[in-house]
N, C-alpha and C positions, 0 to 999 in steps of 0.2 A: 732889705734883702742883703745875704752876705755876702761877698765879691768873690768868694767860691763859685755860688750857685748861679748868679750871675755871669759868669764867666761858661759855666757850663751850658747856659742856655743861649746864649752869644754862640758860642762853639757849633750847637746843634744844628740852628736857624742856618748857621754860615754851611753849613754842610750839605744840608736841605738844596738851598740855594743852589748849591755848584753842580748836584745830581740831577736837578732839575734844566741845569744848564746845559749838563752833555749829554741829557734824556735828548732835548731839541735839536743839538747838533751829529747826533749821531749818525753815520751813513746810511742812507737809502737802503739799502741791501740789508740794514738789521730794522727794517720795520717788516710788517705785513704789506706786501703789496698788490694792494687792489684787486679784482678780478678782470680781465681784458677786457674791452667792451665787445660786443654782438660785432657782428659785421654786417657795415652797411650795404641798404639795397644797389647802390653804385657800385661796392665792389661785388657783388652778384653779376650784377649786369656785364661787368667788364670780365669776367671770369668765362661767363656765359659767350661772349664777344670774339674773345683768345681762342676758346672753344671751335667757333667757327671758323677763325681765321686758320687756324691748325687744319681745320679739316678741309679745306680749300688745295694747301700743301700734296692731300693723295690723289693720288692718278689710279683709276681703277688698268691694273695691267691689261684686261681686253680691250682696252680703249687706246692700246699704244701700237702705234702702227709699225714704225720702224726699227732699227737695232744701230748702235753704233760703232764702227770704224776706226781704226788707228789716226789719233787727231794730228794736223799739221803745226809744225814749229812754224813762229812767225820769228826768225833769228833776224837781232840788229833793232826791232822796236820796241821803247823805252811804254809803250803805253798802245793799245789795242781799240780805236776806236770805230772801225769802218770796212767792210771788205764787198768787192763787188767781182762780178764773173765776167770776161768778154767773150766773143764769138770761138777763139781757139780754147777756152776752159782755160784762161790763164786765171789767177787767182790775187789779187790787190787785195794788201791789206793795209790798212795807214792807222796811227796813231800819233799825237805831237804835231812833228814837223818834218817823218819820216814815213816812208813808202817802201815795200817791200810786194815784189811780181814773182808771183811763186808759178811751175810748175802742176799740171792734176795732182802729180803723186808728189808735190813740196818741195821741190828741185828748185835750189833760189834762182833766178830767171837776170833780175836788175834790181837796181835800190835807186829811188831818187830821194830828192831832203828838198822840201817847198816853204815859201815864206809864210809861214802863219800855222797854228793850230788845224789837222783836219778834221774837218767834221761829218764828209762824207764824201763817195767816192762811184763813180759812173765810167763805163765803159762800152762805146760803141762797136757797127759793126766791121767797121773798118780801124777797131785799135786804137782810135780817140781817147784818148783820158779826161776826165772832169773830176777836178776837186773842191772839194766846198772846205771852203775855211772860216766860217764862222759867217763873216758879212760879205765873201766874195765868191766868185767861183774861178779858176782858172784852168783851162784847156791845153794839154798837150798831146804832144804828136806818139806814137811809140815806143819812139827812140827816146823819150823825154825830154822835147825839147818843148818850153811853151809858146804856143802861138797865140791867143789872146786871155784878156781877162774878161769878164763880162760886164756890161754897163746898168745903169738903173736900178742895182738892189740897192744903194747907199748906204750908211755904214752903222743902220740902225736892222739893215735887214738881221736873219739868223738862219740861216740856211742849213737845215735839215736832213733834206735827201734831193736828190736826182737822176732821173731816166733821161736814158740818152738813145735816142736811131741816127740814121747817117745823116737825116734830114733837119731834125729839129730833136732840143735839149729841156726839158721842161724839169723846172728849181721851182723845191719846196720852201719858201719862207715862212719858219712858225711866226713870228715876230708879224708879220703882214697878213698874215692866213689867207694867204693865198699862192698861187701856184705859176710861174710866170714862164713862159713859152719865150725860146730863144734859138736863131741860127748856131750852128756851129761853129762860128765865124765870133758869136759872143753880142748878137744885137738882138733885142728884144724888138718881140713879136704882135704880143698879146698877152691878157692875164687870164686867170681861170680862177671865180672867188668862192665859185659851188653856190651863187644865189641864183636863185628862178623866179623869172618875172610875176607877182602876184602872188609870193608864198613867202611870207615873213618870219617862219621857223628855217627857212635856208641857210644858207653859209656854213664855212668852215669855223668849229669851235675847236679853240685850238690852245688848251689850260698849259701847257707847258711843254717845254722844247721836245715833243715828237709828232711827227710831220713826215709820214713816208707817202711815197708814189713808187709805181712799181708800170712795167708799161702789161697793155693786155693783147688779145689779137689783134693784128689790123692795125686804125688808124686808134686804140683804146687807151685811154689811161685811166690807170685806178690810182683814186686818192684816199689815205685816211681821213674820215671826220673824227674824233678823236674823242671830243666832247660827246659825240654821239655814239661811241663804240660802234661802229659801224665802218665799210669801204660805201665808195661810191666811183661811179665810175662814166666816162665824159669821153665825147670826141677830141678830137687835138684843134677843134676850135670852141670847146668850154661846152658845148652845149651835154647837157647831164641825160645820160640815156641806159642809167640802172645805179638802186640802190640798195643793200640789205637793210633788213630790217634794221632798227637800234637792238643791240646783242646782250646790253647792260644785265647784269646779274652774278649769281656766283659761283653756276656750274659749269663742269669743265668744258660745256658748249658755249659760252657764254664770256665776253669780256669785262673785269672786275676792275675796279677804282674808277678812276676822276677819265682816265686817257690813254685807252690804249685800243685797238692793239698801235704798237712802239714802231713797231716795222715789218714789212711783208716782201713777199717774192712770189712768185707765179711760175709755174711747172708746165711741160711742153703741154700737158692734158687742159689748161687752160685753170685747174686748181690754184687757190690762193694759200700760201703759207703765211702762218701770222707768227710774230712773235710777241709778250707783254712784258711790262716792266711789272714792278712789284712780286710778281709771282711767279715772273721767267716762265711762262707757260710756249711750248710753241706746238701750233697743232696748224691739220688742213682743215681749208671749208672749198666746197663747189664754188664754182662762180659765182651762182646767186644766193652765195652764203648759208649754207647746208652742210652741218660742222659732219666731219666724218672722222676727225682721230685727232691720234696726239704723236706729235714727235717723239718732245722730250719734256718731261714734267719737272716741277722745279723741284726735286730732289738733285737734277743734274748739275747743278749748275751751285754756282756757291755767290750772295750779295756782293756787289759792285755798284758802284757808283753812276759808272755806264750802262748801256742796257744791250741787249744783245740782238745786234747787226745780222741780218741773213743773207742768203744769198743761194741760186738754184743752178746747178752747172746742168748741162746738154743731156749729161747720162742720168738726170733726177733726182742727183745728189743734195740733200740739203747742206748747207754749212753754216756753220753757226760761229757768229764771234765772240770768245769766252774770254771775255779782260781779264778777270780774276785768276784762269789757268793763262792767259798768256798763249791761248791754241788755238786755231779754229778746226772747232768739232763737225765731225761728218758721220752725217744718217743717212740711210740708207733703207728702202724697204725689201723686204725680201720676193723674190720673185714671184710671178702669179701661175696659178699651176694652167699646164697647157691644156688643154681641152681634148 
């Protein structure tokens, strides 16, 4: 062979070679690429799941009872976590490690600053203050001065919520799941754990930090079961004397998720207000839990991390504590026609 022809076929091969070499490396985007695959039965289901959580979100309007109100400034707190009503409609709202006494109509009143984070916040009928701070509660006079702390929750408690009469203070401990009865004065009394002798589905279940009590007629307290979507409701010496059904479900009669309702308040008519996490629902039920409306549906409301604190003043006002606006909103039902 002659070293012409040779060379020319050297030449060829090597050429061959190199086209073949930037055919491989070529970018992604200059090939055909593949068809998508199907989409799996899991993302159906999940599709399918959004679906319903979506529809959870509507509030049928015939089902809303109330209308809303020019909302109050909570001026001076860095963070909204707690509001409660006393005998004169004065207005406590705390967040942090501040307190702010509002005025019916928002008039700032006092500001006190307390040692610890609050977590919630009780007003008796003689102007007692009770603040729960995580693992403690401590009691002030008015004028803000404090008179004791309370004993026996230890520092593993987690105090929730609590009612307060002139006689006795009854603290929600989620951590404990239970509900512990105490003088004014800050000395424990007795507990209350919601078990009944001979019936081993009893007790308080109690999945995660919400734990309200709200007081009822008379000598009554109602407690959330939480685990159980349900209130239940006890003398002021434990003994259990009415419960609602378990509510668990997805309609808007109905309490959704692991734990709720979050928090309630009770109306001079002796109706229950509830509030939930997750879906910010707040509506009324009868005493013996016979849902009859909705406040405010969680279109109102915007996610927060805290959940939304109530509270029922003398004139039937709901209020509601809205971390995310920084307000607490006020509903209102509209008058009933005279007869």
């Amino acid at each position: 062979m002659k070293k012409e022809t040779a060379f020319i076929i050297a030449l060829g091969a090597l050429a061959f070679a190199a086209a073949w070499h930037f055919q491989r490396r070529a970018p992604e985007a200059s090939r055909t690429a593949p068809p998508p695959p199907a989409p799996s039965k899991d993302e159906g289901r999940f599709t399918a799941y959004q679906a319903q959580l979506d529809a959870l979100e509507v509030v049928d309007d015939a089902s809303v009872l109330y209308h809303e109100r020019e909302p109050l400034a909570v001026p001076g707190l860095g963070a909204l976590r707690a509001i409660a009503i006393d005998s004169q409609d004065h207005l406590y709202a705390g967040g942090g490690s501040n307190l702010v006494v509002l005025s019916e109509t928002g008039e700032v009143l006092r500001r006190l600053t307390v040692e610890g984070e609050i977590s919630c916040l009780a007003a008796d009928g003689r102007g007692r203050l009770y603040i729960g701070l995580g693992s403690a509660v401590h009691a002030y006079e008015a004028d803000g001065t404090r008179t004791s702390v309370f004993e026996g929750l230890g520092d593993a408690a987690l105090v929730t919520s609590i009612a307060a009469t002139e006689t006795d203070v009854f603290v929600a401990d989620a951590r404990a799941r239970a509900v512990a009865r105490y003088s004014p004065e800050g000395a424990r009394t007795s507990t209350i754990d919601g078990r009944v002798a001979g019936d081993a589905e009893t007790g308080f279940i109690v999945p995660s930090p919400c734990f309200d009590v709200t007081l009822g007629e008379g000598s009554v307290l109602w407690i959330v079961n939480p685990g159980h979507r349900r209130l239940e409701a006890y003398d002021f010496d434990g003994v259990r004397i009415d419960a609602w059904d378990d509510l668990s479900g997805s309609g808007i009669e109905h309490f959704c998720g692991c734990c709720n309702p979050a928090h309630i308040a009770r109306r001079r008519d002796g109706a229950i207000v509830t509030a939930e996490k997750g879906f910010r629902r707040v509506k009324v039920y009868t005493r013996r839990g016979q849902f009859l409306g909705v406040v405010a549906g969680p279109d109102a409301f915007a996610d927060h991390e805290s959940t939304l604190d109530i509270a029922v003043d003398s004139r039937d006002r709901i209020l509601v504590a809205d971390p995310a606006r920084m307000q607490i909103r006020v509903f209102v039902a509209p008058p009933r026609p005279r007869r």
